[in-house]
SERO-4910 file (N, C-alpha, C, O; in steps of 0.05 Angstrom, whole numbers):
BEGIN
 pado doro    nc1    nc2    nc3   cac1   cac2   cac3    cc1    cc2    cc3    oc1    oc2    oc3
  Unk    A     17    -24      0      0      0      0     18     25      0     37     26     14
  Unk    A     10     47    -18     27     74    -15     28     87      7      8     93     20
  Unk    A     55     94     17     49    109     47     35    142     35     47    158     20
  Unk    A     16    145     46      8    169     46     16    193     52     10    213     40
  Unk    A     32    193     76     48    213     90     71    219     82     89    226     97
  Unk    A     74    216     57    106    226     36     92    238     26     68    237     28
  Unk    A    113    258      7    111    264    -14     88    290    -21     91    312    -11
  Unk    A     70    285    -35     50    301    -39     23    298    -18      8    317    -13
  Unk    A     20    272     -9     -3    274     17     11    282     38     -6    287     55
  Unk    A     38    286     49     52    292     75     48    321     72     41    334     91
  Unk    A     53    334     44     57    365     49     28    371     49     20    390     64
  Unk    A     12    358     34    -17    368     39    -34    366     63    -55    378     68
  Unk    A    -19    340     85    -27    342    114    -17    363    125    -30    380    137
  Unk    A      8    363    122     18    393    129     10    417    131     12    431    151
  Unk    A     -1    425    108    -14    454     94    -45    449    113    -50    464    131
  Unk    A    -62    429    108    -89    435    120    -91    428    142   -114    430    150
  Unk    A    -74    416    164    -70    404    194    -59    440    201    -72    452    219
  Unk    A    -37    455    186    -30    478    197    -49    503    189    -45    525    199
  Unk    A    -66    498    175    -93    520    174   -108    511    189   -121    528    202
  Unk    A   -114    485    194   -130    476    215   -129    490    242   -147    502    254
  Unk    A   -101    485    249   -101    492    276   -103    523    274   -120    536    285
  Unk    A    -87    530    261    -82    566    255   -102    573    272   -101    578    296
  Unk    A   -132    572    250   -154    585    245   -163    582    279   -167    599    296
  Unk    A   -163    555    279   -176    548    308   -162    558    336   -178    561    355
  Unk    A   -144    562    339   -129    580    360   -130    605    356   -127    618    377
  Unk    A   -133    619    336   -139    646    331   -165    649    336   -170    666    352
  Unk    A   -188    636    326   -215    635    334   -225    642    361   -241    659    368
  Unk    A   -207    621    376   -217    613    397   -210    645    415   -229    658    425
  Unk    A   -183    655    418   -173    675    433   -187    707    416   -195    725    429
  Unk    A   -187    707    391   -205    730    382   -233    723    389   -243    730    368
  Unk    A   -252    713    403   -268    710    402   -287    720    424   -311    717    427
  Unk    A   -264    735    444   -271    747    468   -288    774    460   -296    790    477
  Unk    A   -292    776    435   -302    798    415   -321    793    414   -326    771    404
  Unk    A   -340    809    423   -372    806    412   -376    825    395   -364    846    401
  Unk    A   -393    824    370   -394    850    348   -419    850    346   -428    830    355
  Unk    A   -441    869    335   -468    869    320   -464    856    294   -445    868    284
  Unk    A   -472    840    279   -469    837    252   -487    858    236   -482    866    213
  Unk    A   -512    866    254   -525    879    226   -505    915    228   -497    922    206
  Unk    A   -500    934    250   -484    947    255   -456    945    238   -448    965    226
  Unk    A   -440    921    235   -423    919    210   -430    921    189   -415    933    174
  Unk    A   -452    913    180   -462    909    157   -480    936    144   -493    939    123
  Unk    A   -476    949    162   -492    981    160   -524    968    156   -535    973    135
  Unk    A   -538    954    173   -562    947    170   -575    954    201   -564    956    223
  Unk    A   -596    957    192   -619    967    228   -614    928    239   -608    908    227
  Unk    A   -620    936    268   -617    911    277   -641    903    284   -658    915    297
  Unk    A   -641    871    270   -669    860    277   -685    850    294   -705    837    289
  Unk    A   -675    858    322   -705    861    338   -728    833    339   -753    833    338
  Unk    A   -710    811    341   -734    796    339   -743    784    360   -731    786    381
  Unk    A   -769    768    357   -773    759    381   -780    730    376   -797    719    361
  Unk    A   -758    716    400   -755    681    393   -769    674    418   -774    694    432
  Unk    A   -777    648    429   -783    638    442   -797    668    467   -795    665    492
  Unk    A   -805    682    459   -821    706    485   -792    726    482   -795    750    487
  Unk    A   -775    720    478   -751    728    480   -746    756    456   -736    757    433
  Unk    A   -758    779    478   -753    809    452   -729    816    441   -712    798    444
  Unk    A   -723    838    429   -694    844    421   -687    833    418   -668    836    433
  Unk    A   -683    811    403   -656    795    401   -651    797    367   -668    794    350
  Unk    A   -620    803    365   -604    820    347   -578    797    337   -567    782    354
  Unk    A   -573    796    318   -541    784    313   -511    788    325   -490    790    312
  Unk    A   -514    788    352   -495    793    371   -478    761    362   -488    739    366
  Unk    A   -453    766    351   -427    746    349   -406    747    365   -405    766    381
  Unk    A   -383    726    365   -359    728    378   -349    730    349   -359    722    328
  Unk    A   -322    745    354   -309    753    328   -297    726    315   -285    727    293
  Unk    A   -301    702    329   -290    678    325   -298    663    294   -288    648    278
  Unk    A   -332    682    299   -349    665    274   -330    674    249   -330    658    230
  Unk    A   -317    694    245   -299    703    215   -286    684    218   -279    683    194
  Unk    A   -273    660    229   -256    639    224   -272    613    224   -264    594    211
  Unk    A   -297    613    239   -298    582    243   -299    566    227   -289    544    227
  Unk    A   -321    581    198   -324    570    180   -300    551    154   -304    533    139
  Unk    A   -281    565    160   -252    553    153   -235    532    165   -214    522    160
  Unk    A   -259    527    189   -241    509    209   -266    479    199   -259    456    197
  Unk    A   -288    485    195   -306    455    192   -306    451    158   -319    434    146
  Unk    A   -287    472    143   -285    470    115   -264    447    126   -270    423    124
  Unk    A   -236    456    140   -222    441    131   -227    413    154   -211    394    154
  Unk    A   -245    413    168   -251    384    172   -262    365    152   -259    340    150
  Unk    A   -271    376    141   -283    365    126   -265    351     97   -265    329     88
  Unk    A   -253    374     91   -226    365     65   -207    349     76   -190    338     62
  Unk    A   -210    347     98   -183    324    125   -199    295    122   -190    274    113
  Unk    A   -217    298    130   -242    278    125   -249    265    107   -266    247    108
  Unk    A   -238    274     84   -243    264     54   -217    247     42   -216    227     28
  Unk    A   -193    266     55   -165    252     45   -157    235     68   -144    214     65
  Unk    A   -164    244     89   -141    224    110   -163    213    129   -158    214    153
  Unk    A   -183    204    121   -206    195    147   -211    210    169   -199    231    174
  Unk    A   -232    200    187   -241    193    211   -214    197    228   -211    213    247
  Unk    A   -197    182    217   -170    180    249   -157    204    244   -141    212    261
  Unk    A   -162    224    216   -139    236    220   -145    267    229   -129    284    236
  Unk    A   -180    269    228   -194    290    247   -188    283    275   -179    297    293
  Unk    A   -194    255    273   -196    248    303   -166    267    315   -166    285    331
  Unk    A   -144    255    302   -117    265    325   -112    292    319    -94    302    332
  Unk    A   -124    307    302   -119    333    296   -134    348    313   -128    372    317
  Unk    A   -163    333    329   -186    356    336   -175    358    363   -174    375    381
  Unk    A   -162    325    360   -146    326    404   -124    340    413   -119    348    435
  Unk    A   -107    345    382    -83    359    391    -89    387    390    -73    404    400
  Unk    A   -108    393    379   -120    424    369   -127    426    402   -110    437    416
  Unk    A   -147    417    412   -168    413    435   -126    421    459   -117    443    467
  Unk    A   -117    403    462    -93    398    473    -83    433    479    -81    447    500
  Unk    A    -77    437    447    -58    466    446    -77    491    454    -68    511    466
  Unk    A   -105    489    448   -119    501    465   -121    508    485   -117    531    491
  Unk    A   -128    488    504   -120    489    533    -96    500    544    -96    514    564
  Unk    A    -72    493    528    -44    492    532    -42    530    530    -36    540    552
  Unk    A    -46    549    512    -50    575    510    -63    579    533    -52    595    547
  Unk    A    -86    567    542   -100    592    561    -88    579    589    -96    592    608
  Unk    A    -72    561    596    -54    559    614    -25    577    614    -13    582    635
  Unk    A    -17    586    589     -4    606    585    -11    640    592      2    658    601
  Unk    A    -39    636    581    -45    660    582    -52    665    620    -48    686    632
  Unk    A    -58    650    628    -70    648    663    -42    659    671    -43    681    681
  Unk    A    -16    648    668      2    650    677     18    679    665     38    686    679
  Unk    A     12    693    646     18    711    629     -2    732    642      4    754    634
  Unk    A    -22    732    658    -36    754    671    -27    750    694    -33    770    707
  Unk    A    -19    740    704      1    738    733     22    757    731     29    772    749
  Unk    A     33    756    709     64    771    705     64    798    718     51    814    705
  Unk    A     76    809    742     80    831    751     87    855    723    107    850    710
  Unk    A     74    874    717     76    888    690     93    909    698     92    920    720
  Unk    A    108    915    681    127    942    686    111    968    691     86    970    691
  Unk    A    123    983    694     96   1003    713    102   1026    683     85   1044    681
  Unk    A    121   1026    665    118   1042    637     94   1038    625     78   1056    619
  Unk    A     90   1007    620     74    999    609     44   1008    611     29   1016    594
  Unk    A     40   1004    644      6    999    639      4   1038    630    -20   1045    630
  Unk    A     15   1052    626     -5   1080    608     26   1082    598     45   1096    604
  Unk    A     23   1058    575     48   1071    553     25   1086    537     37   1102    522
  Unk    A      1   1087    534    -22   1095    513    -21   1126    515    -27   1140    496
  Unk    A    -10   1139    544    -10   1164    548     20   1183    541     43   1182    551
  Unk    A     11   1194    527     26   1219    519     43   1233    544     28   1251    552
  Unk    A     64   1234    558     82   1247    576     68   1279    562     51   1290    576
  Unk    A     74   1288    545     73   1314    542     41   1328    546     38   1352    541
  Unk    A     23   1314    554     -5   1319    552    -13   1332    565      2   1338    584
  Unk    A    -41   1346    564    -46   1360    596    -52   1337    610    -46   1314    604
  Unk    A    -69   1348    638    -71   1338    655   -103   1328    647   -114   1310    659
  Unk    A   -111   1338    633   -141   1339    619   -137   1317    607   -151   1297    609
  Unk    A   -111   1319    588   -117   1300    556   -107   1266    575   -115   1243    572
  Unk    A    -86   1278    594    -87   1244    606   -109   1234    619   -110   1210    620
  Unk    A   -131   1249    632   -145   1236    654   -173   1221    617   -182   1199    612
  Unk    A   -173   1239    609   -194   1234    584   -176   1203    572   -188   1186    559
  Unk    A   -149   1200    577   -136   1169    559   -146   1156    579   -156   1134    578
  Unk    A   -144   1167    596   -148   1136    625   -172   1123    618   -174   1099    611
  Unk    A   -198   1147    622   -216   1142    618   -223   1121    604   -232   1099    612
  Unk    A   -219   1131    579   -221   1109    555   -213   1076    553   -229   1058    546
  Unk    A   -185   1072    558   -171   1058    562   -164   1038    592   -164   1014    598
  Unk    A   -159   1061    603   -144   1053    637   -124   1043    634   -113   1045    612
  Unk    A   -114   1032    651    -89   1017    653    -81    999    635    -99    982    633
  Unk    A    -62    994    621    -57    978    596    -60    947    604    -59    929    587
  Unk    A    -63    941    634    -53    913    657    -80    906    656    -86    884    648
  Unk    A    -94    920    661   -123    915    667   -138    906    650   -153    888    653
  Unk    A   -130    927    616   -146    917    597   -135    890    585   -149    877    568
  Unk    A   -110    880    593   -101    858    582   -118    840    595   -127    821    582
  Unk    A   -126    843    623   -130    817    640   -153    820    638   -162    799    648
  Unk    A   -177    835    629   -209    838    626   -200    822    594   -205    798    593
  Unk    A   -191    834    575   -194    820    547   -194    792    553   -214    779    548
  Unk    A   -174    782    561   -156    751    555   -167    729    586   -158    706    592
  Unk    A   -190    747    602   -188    728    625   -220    720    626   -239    726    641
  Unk    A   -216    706    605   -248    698    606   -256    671    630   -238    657    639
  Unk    A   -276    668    636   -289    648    652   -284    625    647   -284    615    624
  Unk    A   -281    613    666   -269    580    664   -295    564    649   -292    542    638
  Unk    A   -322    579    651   -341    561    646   -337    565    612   -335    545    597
  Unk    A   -335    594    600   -329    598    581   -304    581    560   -307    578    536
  Unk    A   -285    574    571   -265    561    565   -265    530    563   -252    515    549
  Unk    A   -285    526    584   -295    499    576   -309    492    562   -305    473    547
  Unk    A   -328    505    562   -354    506    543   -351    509    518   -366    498    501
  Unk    A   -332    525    511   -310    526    477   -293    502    473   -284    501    450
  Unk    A   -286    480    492   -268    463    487   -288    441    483   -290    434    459
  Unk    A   -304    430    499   -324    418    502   -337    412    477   -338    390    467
  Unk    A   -352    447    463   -367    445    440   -351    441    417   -364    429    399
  Unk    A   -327    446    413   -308    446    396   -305    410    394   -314    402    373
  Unk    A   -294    391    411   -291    367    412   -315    348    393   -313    338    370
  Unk    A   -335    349    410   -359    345    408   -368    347    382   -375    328    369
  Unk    A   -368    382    371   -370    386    344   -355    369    325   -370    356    311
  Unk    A   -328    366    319   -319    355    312   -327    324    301   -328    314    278
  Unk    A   -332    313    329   -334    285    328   -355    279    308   -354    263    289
  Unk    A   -379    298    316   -407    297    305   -404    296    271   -414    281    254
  Unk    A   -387    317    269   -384    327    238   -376    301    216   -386    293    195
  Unk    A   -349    292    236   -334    270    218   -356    237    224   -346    219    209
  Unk    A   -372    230    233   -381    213    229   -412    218    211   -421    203    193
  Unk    A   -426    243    222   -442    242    194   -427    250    166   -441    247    146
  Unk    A   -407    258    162   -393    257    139   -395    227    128   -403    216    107
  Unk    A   -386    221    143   -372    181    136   -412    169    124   -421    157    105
  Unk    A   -421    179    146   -445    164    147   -458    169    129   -473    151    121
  Unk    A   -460    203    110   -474    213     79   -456    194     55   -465    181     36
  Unk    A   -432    198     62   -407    180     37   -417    151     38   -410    136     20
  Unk    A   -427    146     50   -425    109     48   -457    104     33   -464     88     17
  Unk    A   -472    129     48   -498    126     29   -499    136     -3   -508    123    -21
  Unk    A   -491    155     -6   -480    166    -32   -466    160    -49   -475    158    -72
  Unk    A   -443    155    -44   -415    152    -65   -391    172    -60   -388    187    -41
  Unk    A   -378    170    -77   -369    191    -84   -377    218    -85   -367    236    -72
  Unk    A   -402    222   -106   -416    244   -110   -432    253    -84   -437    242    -63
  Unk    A   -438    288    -96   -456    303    -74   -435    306    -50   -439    294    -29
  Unk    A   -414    323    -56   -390    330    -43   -410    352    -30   -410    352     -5
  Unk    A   -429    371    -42   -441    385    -13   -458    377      1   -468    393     16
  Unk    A   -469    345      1   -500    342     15   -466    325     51   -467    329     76
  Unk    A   -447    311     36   -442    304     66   -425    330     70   -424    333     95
  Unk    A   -413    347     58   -394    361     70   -415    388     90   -418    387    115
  Unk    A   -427    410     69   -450    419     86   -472    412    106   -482    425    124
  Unk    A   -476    383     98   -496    370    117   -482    366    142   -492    377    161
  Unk    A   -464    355    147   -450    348    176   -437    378    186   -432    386    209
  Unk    A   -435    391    161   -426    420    185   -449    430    198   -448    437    222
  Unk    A   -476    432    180   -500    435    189   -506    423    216   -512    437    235
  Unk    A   -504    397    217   -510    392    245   -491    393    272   -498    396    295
  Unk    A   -460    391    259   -442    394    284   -446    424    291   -444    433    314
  Unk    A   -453    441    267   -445    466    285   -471    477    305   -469    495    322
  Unk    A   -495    464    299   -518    472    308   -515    451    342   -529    452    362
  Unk    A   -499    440    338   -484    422    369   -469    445    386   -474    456    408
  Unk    A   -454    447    371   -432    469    376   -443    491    383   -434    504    402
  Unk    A   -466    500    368   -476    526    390   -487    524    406   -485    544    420
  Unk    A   -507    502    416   -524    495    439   -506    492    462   -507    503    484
  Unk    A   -486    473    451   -469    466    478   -448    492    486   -453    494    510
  Unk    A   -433    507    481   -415    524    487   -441    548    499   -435    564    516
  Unk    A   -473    547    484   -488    573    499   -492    562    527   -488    574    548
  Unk    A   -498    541    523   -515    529    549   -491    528    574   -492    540    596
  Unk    A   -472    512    563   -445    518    593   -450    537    594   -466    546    610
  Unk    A   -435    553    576   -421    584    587   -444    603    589   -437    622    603
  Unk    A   -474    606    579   -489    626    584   -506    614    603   -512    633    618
  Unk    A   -514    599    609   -538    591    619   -525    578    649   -535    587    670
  Unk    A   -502    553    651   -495    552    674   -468    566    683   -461    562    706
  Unk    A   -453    582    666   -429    594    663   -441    622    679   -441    622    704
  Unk    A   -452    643    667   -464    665    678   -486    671    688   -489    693    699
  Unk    A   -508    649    686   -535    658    700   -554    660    683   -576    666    694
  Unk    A   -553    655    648   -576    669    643   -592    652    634   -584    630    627
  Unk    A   -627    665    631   -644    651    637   -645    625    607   -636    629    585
  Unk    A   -656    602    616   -649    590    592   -666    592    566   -656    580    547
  Unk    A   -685    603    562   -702    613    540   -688    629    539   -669    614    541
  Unk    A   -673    660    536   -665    670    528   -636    661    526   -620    678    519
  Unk    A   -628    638    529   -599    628    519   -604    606    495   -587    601    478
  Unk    A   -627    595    497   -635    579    473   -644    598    450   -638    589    428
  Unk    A   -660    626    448   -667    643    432   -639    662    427   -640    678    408
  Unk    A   -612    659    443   -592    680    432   -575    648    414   -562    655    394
  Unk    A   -575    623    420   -564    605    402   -578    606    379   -567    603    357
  Unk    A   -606    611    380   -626    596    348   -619    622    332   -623    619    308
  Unk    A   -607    657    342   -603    671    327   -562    673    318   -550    684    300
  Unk    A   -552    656    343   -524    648    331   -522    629    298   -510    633    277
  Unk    A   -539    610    309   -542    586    288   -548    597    254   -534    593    233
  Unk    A   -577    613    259   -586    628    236   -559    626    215   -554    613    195
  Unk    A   -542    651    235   -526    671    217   -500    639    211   -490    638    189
  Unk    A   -493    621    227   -473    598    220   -482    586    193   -469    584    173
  Unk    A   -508    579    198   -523    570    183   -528    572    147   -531    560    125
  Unk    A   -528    592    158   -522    608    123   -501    601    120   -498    582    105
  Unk    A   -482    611    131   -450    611    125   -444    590    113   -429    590     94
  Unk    A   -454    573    122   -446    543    123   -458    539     87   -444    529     71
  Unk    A   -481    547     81   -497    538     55   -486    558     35   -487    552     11
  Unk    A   -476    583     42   -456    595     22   -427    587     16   -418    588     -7
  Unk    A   -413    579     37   -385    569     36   -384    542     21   -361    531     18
  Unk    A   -412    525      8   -409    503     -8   -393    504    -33   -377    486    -39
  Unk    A   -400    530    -49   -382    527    -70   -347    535    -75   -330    534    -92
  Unk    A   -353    544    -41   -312    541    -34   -301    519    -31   -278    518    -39
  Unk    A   -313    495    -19   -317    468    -19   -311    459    -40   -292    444    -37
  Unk    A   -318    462    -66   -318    456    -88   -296    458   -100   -286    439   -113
  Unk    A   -282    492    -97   -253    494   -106   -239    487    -89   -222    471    -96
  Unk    A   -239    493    -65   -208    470    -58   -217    439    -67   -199    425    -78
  Unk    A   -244    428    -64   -236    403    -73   -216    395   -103   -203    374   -109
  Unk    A   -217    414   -116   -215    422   -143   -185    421   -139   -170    404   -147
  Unk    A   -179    443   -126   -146    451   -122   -139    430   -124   -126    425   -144
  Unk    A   -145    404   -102   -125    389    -85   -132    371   -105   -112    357   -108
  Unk    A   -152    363   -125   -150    335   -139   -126    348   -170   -111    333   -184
  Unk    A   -128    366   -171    -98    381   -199    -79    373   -183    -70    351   -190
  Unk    A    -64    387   -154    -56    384   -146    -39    350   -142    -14    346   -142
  Unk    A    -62    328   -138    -54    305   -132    -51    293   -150    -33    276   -151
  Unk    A    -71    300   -176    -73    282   -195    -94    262   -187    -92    251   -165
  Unk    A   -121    255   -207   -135    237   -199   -136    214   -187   -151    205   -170
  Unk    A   -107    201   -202   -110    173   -186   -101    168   -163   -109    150   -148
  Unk    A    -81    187   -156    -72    192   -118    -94    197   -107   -105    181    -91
  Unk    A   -107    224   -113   -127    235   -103   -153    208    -99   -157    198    -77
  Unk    A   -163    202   -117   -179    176   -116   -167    144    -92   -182    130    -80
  Unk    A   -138    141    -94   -136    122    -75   -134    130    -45   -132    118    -23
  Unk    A   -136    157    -52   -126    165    -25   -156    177     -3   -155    181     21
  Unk    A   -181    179    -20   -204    175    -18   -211    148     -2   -218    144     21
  Unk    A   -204    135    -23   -218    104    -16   -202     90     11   -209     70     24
  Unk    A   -186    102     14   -160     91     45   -177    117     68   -192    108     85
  Unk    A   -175    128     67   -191    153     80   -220    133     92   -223    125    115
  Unk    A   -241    131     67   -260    118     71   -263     94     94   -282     91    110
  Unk    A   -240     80     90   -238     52    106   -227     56    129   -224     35    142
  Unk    A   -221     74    138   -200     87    160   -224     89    189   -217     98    211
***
């Protein structure tokens, strides 16, 4: 049997194992960002009302600009290198995860140089124009450790849904391919992101909003069904990107690699 891990499938585990993770550790730590989507989008915000639940608006973590790149490339991992090869990618991802915010715990401990926390202020300023930086800003120590020191429930609740998601994704993948064929690269690739990610938002709201901070759970199930919405889409537009990397990587391999390397994937 061809070893897979030479040659042209080694550098191509390479390239999508290292966007893999990229995306997903950047995700995870930008994501302490909540944005309006319709406010970016220069649109009125829609005000709806889910489960009794008023106002409710497209409030995101800035995370969602990546995630979608992270269950693309589960999915293209899933097609060339199986089941096992998400599997050890989602644990070591899950692993280095953790491994950062044990860095970062220990990285807000760091006694800070006392330049630092108002390097933002101007020495030559008045006494006006500094108290107006403080204001704004404060202490440069403070805003590090409010940004980067999120809730343990939060941190789990992202590791948790992240795992979980994963798992979900790569076996209804396997499970649409075996009914299908080959063909209808978007009914398993979209379809399993469809359901892992609608996992993925229940479980990370419910820890982290519902038993993480307190809030009530109808209004944590009506702020997921308007997370999901906007994933949701994402997920049924990003099909025909699906399409060109599949595209890239079979030029790239050449059919008949590309094809055996399918069918070993499959059995995996």
């Amino acid at each position: 049997m061809r070893d897979f891990f030479t040659t042209k499938p080694r550098l191509l585990w390479m390239l999508l194992s290292g966007f893999f993770i990229t995306n997903t550790l950047v995700a995870e730590f930008m994501g302490v960002k909540l944005f309006s989507l319709e406010k970016t989008l220069g649109f009125a915000e829609a005000n709806w009302t889910i489960l009794g639940q008023p106002n409710l608006n497209f409030t995101l973590t800035a995370g969602v600009l990546l995630w979608p790149a992270v269950f693309i490339m589960t999915d293209i991992i899933n097609e060339y290198y199986g089941r096992k090869g998400v599997r050890i990618l989602s644990f070591l991802t899950a692993g280095l995860i953790l491994y950062g915010f044990v860095m970062l715990f220990f990285a807000m401990r760091l006694e800070p140089a006392e330049f630092w926390r108002t390097a933002h202020i101007n020495p030559t300023w008045s006494p006006e124009q500094k108290a107006a930086a403080m204001s704004k800003v404060g202490d440069y120590n403070q805003a590090y450790n409010l940004v980067f020191g999120q809730s343990q429930w939060i941190i789990f609740g992202s590791l948790l849904a992240f795992l979980i998601g994963q798992l979900v994704d790569v076996n209804i993948f396997h499970r649409i391919k075996q009914a299908t064929g080959e063909g209808r690269i978007w009914l398993r690739s979209t379809g399993s992101t469809l359901v892992s990610q609608l996992i993925d938002t229940f479980v990370v709201g419910i820890i982290a909003l519902y038993y993480g901070l307190g809030f009530p759970l109808a209004q944590v199930i009506a702020s997921c069904l308007m997370g999901y919405a906007y994933k949701g889409l994402v997920a049924l537009l990003m099909t025909p990107v699906i399409y060109g990397i599949h595209g890239l990587i079979e030029r790239y391999l050449g059919h008949d690699l590309a094809h055996e390397m399918k069918e070993a994937a499959a059995a995996r």
